[in-house]
C-alpha positions as a Markdown table, in Angstrom:
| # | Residue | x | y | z |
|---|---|---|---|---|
| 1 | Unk | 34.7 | -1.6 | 1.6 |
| 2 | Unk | 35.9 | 0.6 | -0.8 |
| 3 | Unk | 39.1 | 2.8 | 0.4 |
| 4 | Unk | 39.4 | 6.3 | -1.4 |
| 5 | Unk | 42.6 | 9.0 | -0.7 |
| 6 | Unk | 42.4 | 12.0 | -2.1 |
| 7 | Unk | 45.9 | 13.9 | -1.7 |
| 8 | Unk | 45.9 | 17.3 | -2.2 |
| 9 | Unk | 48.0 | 20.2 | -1.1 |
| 10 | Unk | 46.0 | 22.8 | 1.0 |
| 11 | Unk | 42.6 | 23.9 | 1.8 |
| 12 | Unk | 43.8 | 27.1 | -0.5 |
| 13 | Unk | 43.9 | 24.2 | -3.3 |
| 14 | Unk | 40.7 | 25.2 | -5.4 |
| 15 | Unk | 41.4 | 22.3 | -7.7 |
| 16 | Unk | 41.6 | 20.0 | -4.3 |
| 17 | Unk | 38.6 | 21.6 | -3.1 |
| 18 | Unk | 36.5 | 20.9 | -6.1 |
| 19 | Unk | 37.4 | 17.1 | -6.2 |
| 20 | Unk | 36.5 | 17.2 | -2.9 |
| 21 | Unk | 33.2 | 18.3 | -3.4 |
| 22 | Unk | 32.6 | 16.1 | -5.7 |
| 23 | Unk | 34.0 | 12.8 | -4.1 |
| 24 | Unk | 31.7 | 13.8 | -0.9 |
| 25 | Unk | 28.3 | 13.9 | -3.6 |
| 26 | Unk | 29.7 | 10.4 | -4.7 |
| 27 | Unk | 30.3 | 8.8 | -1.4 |
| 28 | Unk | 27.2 | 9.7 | -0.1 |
| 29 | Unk | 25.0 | 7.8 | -2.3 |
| 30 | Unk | 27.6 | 4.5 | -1.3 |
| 31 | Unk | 27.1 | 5.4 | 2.2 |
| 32 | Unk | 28.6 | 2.8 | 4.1 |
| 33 | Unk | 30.6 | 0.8 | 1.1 |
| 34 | Unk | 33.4 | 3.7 | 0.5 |
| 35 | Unk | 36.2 | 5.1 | 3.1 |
| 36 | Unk | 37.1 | 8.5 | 2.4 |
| 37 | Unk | 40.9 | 9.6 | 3.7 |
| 38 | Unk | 41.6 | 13.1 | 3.0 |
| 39 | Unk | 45.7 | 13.6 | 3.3 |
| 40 | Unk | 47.3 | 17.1 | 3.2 |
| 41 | Unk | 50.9 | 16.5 | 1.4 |
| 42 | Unk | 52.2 | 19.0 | 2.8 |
| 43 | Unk | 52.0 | 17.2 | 5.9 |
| 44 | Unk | 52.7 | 14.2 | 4.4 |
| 45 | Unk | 55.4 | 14.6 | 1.9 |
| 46 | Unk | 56.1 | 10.6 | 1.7 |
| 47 | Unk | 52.5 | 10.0 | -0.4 |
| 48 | Unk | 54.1 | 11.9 | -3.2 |
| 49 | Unk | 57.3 | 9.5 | -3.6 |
| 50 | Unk | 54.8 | 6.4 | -2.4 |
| 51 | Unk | 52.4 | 6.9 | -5.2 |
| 52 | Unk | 54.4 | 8.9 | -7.7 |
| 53 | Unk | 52.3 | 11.7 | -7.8 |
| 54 | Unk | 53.4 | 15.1 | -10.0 |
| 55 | Unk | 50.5 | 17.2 | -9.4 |
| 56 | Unk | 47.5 | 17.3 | -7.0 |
| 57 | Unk | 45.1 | 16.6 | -6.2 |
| 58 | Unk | 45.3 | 13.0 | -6.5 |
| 59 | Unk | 43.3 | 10.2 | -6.1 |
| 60 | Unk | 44.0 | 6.6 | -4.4 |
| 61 | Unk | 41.8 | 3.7 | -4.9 |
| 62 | Unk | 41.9 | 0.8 | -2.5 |
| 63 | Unk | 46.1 | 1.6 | -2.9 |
| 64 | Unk | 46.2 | 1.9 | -6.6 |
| 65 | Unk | 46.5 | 5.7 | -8.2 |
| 66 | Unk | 43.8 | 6.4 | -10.4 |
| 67 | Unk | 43.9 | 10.1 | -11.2 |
């Protein structure tokens, strides 16, 4: 199974929203295959110094950052 975190910042975040959107059109035609994590940052702060993230959202494949 296929893990996939999106980090983003708030559900204010438009961009975050949007990628949301679009990960949840993906994910439904892998029904089953993919695990979809959603993580608010500003929650959990540590996921931006684990992953080295600069800008959200961002998105985590099976532990690896990938955008």
């Amino acid at each position: 199974m296929i893990e996939l975190e999106i980090l983003s910042t708030s559900l204010g975040c438009s961009k975050c929203e949007h990628a949301m959107k679009v990960i949840r059109k993906v994910v439904a035609k892998y029904e089953g295959k993919v695990h979809v994590i959603e993580t608010d940052v500003t929650e959990k702060p540590e996921k931006l110094i684990e992953f080295k993230v600069m800008s959200t959202p961002a998105i985590i494949i099976n532990g690896k950052l990938v955008f």
